[in-house]
VOPAGU-2260 file (C-alpha; in pm, 1 decimal, decimal comma):
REM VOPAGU-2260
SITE   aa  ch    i         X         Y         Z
SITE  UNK   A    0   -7251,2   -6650,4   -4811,9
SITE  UNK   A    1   -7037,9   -6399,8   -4561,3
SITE  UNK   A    2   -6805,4   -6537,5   -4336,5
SITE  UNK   A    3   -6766,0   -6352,6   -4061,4
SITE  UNK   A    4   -6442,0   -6351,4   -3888,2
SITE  UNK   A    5   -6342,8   -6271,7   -3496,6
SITE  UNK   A    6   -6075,0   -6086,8   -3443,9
SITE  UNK   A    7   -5939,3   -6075,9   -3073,1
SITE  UNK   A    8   -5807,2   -5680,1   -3013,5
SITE  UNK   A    9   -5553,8   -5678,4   -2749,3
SITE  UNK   A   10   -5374,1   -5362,4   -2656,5
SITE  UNK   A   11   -5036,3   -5341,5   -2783,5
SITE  UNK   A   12   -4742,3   -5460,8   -2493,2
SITE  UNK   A   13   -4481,6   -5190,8   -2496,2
SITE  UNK   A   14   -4284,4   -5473,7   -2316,9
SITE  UNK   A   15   -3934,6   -5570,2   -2529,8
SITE  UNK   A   16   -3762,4   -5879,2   -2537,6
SITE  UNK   A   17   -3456,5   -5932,3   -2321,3
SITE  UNK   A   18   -3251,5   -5978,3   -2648,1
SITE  UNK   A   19   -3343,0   -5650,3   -2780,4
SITE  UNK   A   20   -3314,3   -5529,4   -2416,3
SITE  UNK   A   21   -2934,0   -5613,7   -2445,2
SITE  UNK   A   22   -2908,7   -5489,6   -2766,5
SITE  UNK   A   23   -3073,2   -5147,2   -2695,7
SITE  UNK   A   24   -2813,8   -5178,8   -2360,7
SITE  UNK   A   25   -2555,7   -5195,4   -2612,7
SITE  UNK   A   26   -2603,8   -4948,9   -2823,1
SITE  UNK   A   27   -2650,1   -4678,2   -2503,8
SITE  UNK   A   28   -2306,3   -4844,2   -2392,5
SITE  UNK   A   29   -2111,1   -4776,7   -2705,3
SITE  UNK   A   30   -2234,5   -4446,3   -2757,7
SITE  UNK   A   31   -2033,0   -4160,3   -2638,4
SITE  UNK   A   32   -2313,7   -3895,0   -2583,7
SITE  UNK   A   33   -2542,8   -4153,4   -2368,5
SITE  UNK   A   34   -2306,4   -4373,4   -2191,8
SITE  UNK   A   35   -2271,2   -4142,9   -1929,5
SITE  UNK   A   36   -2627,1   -4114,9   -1860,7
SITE  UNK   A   37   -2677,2   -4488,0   -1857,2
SITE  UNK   A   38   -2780,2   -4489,8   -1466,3
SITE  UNK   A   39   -2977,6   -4191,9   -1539,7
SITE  UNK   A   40   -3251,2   -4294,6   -1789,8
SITE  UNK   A   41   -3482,0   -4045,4   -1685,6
SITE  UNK   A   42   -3227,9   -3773,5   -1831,4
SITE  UNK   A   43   -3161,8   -4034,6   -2112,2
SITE  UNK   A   44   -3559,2   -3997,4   -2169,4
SITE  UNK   A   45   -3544,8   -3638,7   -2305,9
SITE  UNK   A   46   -3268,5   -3705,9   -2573,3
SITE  UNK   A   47   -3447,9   -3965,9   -2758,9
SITE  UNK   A   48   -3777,2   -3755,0   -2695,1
SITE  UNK   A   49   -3543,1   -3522,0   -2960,1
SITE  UNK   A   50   -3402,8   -3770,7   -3184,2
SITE  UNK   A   51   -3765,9   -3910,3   -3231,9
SITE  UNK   A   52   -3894,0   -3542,9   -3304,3
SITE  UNK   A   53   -3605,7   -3485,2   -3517,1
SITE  UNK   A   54   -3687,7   -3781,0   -3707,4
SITE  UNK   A   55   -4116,6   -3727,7   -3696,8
SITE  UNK   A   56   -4140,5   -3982,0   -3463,7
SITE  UNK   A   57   -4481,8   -3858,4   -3250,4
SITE  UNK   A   58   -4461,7   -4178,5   -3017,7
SITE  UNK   A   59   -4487,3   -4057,9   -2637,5
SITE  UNK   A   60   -4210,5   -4230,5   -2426,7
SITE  UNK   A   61   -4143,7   -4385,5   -2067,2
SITE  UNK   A   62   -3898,7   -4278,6   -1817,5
SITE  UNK   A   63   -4012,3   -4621,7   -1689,5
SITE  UNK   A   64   -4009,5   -4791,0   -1967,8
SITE  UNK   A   65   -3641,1   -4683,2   -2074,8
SITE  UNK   A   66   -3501,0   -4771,5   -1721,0
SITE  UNK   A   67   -3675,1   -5122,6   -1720,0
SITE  UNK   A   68   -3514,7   -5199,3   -2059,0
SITE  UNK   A   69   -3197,4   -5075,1   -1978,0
SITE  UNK   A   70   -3178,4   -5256,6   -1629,9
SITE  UNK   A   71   -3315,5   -5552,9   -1844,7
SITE  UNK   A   72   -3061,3   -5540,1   -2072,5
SITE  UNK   A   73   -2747,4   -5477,1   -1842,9
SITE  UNK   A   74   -2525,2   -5796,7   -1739,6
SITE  UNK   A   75   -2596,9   -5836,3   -1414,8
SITE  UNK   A   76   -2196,8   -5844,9   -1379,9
SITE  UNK   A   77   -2155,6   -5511,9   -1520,2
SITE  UNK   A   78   -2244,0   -5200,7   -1343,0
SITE  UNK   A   79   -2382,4   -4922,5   -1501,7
């Protein structure tokens, strides 16, 4: 007898959590190359477009996407 199962396919959310939100927030904080550039994510965009090459990562990023995160995972009493 075959049992037949239904899987539900939903597209994949590219949405993060706000604690990884913080902790990505963090990291561009502490980081002496990106800190600066922490109110610009668009220009923040094309240096992890080249880590990610540099490291064979073929994923297609967000300018959106990073600034949402980022403005996500700022403390609302800390300015960028």
């Amino acid at each position: 007898m075959n049992a037949y199962v239904n899987i539900k396919h939903t597209p994949t959310s590219t949405r993060i959590s706000s604690p990884l939100s913080r902790l990505f927030w963090l990291s561009c904080k502490h980081n002496e190359v990106i800190s600066p550039l922490l109110g610009k994510p668009y220009k923040l965009l094309s240096i992890f477009e080249q880590w990610a090459f540099t490291e064979g990562i073929t994923d297609k990023f967000s300018g959106d996407t990073l600034k949402t995160a980022l403005e996500r995972g700022s403390p609302t009493s800390v300015p960028y």
